[in-house]
C-alpha positions, 0 to 999 in steps of 0.5 A: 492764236500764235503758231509760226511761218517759215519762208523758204527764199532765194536772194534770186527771186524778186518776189522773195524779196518782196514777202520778205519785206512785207513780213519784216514790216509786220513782223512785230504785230505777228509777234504780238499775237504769238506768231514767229516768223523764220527765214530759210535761205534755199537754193530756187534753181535746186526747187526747178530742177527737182520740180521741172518747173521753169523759171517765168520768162522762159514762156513767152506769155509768161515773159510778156505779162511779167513786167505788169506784175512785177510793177506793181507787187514793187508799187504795193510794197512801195519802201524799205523798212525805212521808208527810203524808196524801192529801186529795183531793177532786173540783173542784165543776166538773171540766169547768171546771177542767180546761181547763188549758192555761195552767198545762200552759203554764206547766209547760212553761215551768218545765221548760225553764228550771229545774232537774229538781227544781224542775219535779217540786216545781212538778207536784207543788203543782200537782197538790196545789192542783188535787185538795185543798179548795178545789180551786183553779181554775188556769185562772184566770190570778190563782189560777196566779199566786198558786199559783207564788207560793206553792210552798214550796221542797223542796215533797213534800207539805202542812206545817204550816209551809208558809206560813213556808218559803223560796219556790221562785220569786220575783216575778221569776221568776213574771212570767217563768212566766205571761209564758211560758205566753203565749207562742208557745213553750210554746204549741207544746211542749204542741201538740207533747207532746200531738201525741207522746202521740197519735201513740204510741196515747194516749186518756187520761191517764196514757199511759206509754211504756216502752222497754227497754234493746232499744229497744222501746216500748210503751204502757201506760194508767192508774195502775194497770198498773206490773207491766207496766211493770216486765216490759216493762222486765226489772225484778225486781218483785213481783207481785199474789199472793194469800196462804196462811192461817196454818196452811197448812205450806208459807205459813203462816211467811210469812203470819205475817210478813207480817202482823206475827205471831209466827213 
């Protein structure tokens, strides 16, 4: 077993922020069969444009059933990595909000010049200020500012507390940031992402690229497709699978335990 997912996001795209939480949370026990796990900024309105896809609520069928979906892929993931609850809301204006070179800039930025785990926490309270009330508008480069500013250090989920917490960057360090996510470099590293997304088939985002420890790639889309993911790889996983009623003789013990009844 080992080999590597790379996932390709936008801070824009809701299910995104849902694959990113899930491999967060099964971060360690992919590490623990050999898999590495690496998060690419890419810019999702470049992967429509390039495609001619269209973002889902520009088609009423799609508009309607959407809701439905995204209730519950946010209930199946249910929490932070803290375990503080999801509070994910829709921008007022999606479309507005989610030209998000300037903070993917950023991102890059962070990625290149800090620690791994500074980036994840970054991504992470980007993501959380993006999809949380008020929903923030990063584009915006004062809001992106003031949200580096306030990035609470260890950051895996919103505290009471958060306000009082050491910060993860400095002023210094901010101004470094945002002049960054200005300059050519990191203007090419999201080009350059964004270009590797397409080249491997993307159309949306999330796009995951697995290679398993045969060196074989293959691409896989949405938040929603891990048990493939996991077979690709040669992973020991548990399937979706529907389960027997009680008082079946050959299920019904594990039934019972898996509904916290008495055996």
């Amino acid at each position: 077993m080992g080999g590597k997912i790379d996932c390709y996001l936008d801070i824009a795209s809701l299910y995104s922020y849902l694959a990113y939480l899930d491999l967060l949370r099964n971060r360690p026990i992919l590490a623990s069969h050999g898999v590495t796990v690496e998060f690419h900024p890419t810019f999702l309105g470049a992967l429509n444009q390039a495609t001619g896809n269209k973002p889902p609520w520009t088609l009423p069928a799609k508009a309607a059933h959407g809701p439905f979906d995204a209730a519950r892929s946010i209930a199946r993931q249910g929490t932070y990595p803290n375990g503080s609850p999801l509070n994910i809301t829709f921008p007022e204006n999606l479309f507005i909000n989610g030209k998000t070179i300037l903070p993917l800039r950023a991102l890059h930025c962070i990625k290149s010049k800090f620690p791994p785990e500074t980036f994840d926490q970054t991504l992470l309270y980007l993501f959380h200020i993006f999809w949380s009330p008020p929903n923030l508008n990063l584009t915006v480069p004062e809001n992106l500012k003031s949200t580096l500013l306030a990035v609470p250090e260890g950051f895996s989920g919103p505290t009471a507390n958060d306000v009082k917490k050491k910060k993860l960057f400095s002023a210094e360090q901010v101004e470094e940031i945002m002049k960054g996510a200005q300059a050519e470099e990191f203007k090419g590293k999201l080009k350059k992402t964004t270009d590797e997304a397409l080249e491997k088939g993307a159309f949306g985002a999330p796009w995951i690229w697995a290679t398993n420890d045969k060196g074989e790639g293959e691409p896989f889309f949405g938040s929603d497709r891990f048990h493939f993911v996991y077979k690709h790889l040669g992973l020991p996983y548990r399937d979706v699978e529907v389960l027997a009623n009680g008082d079946d003789p050959k299920w019904g013990k594990l039934w019972r335990k898996e509904n916290g009844a008495k055996l």
